[in-house]
N, C-alpha and C positions, 0 to 999 in steps of 0.2 A: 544332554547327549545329542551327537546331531551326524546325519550324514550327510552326503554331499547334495542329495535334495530334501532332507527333510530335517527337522528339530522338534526332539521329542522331551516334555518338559513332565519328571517327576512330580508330581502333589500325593498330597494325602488327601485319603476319600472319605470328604464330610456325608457319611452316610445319614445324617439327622435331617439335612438339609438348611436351610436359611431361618435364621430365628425370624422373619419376617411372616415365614408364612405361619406361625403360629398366632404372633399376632394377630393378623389378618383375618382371625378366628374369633376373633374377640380378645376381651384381657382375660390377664393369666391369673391363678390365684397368690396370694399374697407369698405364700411360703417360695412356689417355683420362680417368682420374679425374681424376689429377692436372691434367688438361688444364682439362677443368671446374673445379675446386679451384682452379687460377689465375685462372681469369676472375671467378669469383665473390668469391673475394678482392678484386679488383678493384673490379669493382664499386659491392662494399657500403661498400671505403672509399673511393671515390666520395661516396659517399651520404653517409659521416660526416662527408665533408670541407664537404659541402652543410647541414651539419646536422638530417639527416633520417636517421633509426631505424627500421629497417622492423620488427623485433618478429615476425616471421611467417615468417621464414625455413625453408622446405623445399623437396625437389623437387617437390609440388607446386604450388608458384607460382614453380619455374623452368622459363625456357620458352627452348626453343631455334631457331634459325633454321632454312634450310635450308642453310648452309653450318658447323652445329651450334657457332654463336655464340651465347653464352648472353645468357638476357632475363632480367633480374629481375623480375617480375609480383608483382600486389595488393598495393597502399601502404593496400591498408583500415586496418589497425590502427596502421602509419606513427605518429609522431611528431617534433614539430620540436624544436628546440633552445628555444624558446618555451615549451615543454610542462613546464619541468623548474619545478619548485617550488622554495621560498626556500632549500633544502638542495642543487639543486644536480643533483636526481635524478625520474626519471618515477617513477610510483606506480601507473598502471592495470594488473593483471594480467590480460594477452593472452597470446595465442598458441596455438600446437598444442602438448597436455603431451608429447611422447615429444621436442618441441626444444628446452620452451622452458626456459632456464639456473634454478637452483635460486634465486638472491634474488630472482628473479619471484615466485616463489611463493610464501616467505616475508612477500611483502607490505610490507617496511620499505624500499621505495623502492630503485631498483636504475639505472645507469649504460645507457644502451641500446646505445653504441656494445657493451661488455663482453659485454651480454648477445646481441649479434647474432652477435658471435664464439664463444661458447658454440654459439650453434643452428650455426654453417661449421663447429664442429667435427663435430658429429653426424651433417650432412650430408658430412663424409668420409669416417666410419665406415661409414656407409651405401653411398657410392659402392664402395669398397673391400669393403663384407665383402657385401651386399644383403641385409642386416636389422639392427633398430636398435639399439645401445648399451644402452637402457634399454628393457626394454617386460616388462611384467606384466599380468596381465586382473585386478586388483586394481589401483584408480588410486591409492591412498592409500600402496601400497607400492611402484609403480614413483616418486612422488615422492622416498621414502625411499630408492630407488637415485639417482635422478639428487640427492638432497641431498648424500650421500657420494660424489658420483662414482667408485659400483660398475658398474663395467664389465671385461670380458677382451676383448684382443684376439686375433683368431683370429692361428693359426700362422702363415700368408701375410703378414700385413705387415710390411714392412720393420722393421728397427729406428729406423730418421730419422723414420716415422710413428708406432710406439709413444710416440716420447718427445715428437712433433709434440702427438698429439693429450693424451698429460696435461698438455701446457701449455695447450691449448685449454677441455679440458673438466676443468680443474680449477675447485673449487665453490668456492675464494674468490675474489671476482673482481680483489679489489687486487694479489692475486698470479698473474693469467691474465694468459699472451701477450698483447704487441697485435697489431696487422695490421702496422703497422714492423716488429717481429723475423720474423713471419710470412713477410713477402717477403723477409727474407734469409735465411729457412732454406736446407738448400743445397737439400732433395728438391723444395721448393716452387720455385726455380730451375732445377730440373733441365729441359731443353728449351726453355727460354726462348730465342725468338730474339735477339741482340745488338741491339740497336740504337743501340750507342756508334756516334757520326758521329766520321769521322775527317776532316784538312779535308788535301791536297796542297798543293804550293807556290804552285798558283795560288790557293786560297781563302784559305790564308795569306798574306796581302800584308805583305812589310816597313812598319815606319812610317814611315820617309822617303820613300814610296811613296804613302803614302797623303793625300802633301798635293798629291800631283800630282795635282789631283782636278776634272771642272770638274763645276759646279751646276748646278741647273732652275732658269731663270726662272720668275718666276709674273709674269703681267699684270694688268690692273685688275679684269678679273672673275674671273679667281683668287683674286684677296684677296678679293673681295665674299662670292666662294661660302665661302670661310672663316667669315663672319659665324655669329655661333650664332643670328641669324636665321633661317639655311638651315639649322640642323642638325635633322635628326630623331629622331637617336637615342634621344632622351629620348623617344620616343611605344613604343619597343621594346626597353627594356632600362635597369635601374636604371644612376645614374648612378657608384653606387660600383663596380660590372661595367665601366666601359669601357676597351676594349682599346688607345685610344689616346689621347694629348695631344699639345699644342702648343704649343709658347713661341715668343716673337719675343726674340733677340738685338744686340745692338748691338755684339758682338765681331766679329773678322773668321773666317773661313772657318779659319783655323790654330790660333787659339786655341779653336774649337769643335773641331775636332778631337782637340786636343791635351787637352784636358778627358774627348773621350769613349775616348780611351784609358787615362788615367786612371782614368776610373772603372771600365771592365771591368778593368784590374787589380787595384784595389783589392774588387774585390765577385768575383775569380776568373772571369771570365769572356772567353771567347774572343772574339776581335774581327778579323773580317774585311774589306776593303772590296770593294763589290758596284761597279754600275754608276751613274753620274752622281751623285755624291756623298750615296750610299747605305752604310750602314755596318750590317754585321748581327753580334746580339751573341750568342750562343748559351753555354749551363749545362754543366758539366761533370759536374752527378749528374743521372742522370732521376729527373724526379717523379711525379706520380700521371697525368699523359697525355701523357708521354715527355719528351725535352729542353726545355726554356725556350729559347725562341728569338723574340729582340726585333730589329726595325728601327728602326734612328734614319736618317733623311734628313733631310740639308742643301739647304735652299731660299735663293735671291738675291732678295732684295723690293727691294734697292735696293744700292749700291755699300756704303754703312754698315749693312746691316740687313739679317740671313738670321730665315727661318722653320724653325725645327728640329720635323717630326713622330717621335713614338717611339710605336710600336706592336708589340703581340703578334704574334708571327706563328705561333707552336707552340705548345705546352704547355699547363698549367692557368693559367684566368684570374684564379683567385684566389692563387696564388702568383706569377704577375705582377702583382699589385695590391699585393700584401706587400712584394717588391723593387720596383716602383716608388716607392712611399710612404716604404721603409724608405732604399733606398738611394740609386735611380735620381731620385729629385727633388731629396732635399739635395745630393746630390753635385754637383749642375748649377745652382746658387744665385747660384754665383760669375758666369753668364753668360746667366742671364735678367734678359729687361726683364720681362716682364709673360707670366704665364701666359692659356693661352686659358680663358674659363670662368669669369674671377678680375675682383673690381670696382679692388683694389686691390695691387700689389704689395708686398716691402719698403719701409718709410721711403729706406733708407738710397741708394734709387738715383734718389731724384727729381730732385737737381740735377743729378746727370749725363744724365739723360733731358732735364730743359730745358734743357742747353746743348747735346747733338745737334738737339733740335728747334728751337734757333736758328741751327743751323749745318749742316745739311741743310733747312733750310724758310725761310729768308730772305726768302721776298714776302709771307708771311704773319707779321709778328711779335707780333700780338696773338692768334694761334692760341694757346691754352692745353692742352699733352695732360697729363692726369691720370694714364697711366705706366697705364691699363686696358687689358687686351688689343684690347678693343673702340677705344678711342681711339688704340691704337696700328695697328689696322689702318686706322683714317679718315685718321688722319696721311699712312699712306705710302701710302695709295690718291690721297690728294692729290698726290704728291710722281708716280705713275704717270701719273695721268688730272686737267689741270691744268685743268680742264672747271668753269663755274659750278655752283654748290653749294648749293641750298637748305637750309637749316637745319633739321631736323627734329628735335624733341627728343618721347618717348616712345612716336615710331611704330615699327609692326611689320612696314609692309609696305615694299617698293622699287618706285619710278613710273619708269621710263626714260620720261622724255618726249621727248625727239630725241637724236642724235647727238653736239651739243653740250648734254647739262643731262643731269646725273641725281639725284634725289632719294634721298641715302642717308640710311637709318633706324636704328632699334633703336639710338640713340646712339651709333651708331659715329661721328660727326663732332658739335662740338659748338661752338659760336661765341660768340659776347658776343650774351647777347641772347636 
């Protein structure tokens, strides 16, 4: 926010303050380190998963809440996935010297995810022992400790941390842990609360169960408000991010369901039926923000013609975007007319879409639908609200002029002429 003399900049208020100064205290006991050490892990691969390298990693610019939930602080020296040069690798040498990983330093371009794990290691050393790994009042020779990664650790730590941290802060990095084997260490596990969902007999619904199912109608302004006319999302979020879609079907209610069973078997995934012909899919590994957890709902636009929406409802959205793309769209090919969003379908389903549109739409038979989402929802908005029809082609807005007339736009309806 800013006025014309001043800029005034939203944060959130780390009421815990810098996990630095807890340090500074001495070291932490084994359980709280670790506790921190989980979140942070977290976090940063978070961040990798985002493509972004914070390069700056220490306590101080971790910041904690007041229910001593950890903040990751200052993306100053940050790096994108954008940043990497024709080799593949960043090349700016940043950071604090007592964290930051030894090809930093070297200069011949270095891996940033690799070297952020470097600095979580040092930063456990620290929680655990409260003082640093590497540190000499000669900076030319504490590099030459952190090149060899000469380090001891004190008598106090576990053995599961000794052999933790020389997979972290070992100095070749093609051979350092990643943050995968990291969360299945077991010490880095240890206290983790479960969060495996288990589902009883009623969230397991048998499948002959589940065709005993009834639908939500949608009415005439249901389908309008479907129009991506209405949609906004594209004003607040890239369109390769979005958490949900929508196809229009011309199979009946059983063969869509019989499909979305199939495909949570095929892709391992658990499948339950909810309420009104709501079906929810949920992951049997967690990922990086707990289980994957998808709804697909069944909609009735017409006796021959359901709307199926499939959206996120848990998890990370970029690994629903991967099993959408990868799995969840091919696998559902066989029973889409026309995706939402989309100008044109497969070839291969046109004649069958013109002979429903002669056989469901009969007073119109010079109606032409070109199998687009858009044209399929004008179609069946016709077949809903049999109301006169102005013709509109390249407009954006909708004129309800009375009760009987409405002028629909954005080519969703489209005439001779």
């Amino acid at each position: 926010m800013a006025t014309k003399t001043k800029i005034y900049f939203v944060m959130e208020y780390a009421k815990g303050g810098e996990l630095f100064n807890k340090v500074a205290k001495g070291k932490l006991k084994e359980d709280i380190a670790r506790r921190y050490f989980q979140q942070l892990i977290n976090a940063v691969d978070f961040c990798h998963s985002r493509g972004v390298y914070h390069r700056d990693l220490k306590p101080e610019n971790i910041l904690l809440d007041e229910n001593e939930n950890l903040k990751v602080s200052d993306f100053g020296l940050s790096a994108l996935s954008e940043s990497k040069r024709q080799d593949g690798l960043l090349h700016t040498t940043c950071g604090t010297p007592a964290y930051v990983a030894p090809e930093v330093i070297n200069r011949k371009g270095y891996d940033g995810a690799k070297a952020d794990i470097w600095s979580c290691g040092v930063i456990l050393f620290v929680l655990l022992s409260g003082y640093l790994p590497f540190h000499d009042s000669n900076l030319m020779e504490m590099y030459r400790k952190i090149g060899k990664a000469e380090f001891k650790c004190p008598h106090w730590f576990p053995h599961e941390v000794r052999k933790l941290l020389t997979r972290m802060l070992d100095p070749n990095p093609n051979s350092r842990i990643l943050i995968a084997k990291i969360k299945e260490n077991s010490w880095f596990k240890r206290g983790l609360s479960s969060k495996t969902k288990t589902h009883d007999a009623e969230s397991s619904t048998p499948a002959e169960d589940k065709r005993d199912v009834s639908f939500s109608n949608l009415n005439a302004f249901d389908i309008i408000s479907l129009s991506a006319g209405f949609d906004l999302s594209r004003l607040f979020e890239e369109p390769r991010t979005k958490k949900e879609a929508r196809f229009i079907s011309w199979k009946p209610a059983t063969a869509i369901i019989s499909k979305l069973e199939e495909l949570a078997e095929r892709m391992k995934l658990k499948i339950s039926k909810k309420d009104a012909g709501l079906f929810k899919f949920e992951g049997t590994k967690e990922g990086r923000k707990g289980f994957l957890s998808i709804d697909a709902e069944i909609f009735v636009l017409t006796p021959a013609f359901h709307l199926v929406e499939v959206k996120k409802t848990n998890g990370d959205t970029l690994e629903y975007q991967k099993m959408f793309d990868e799995g969840i769209r091919p696998g559902l090919q066989d029973i889409v007319w026309a995706w939402q969003g989309e100008p044109q379908p497969p070839q291969q389903q046109n004649e069958q879409s013109q002979d429903l549109v002669q056989q469901h739409h009969p007073y119109n038979s010079s109606f032409c639908c070109r199998n687009s989402y858009l044209d399929c929802l004008g179609y069946l908005l016709r077949m809903k609200l049999p109301l006169m029809v102005s013709w509109i082609t390249k407009a954006t807005t909708y004129d309800f002029l009375d009760s009987q007339r409405i002028l629909f736009a954005d080519e969703v309806l489209r005439g001779p002429g």
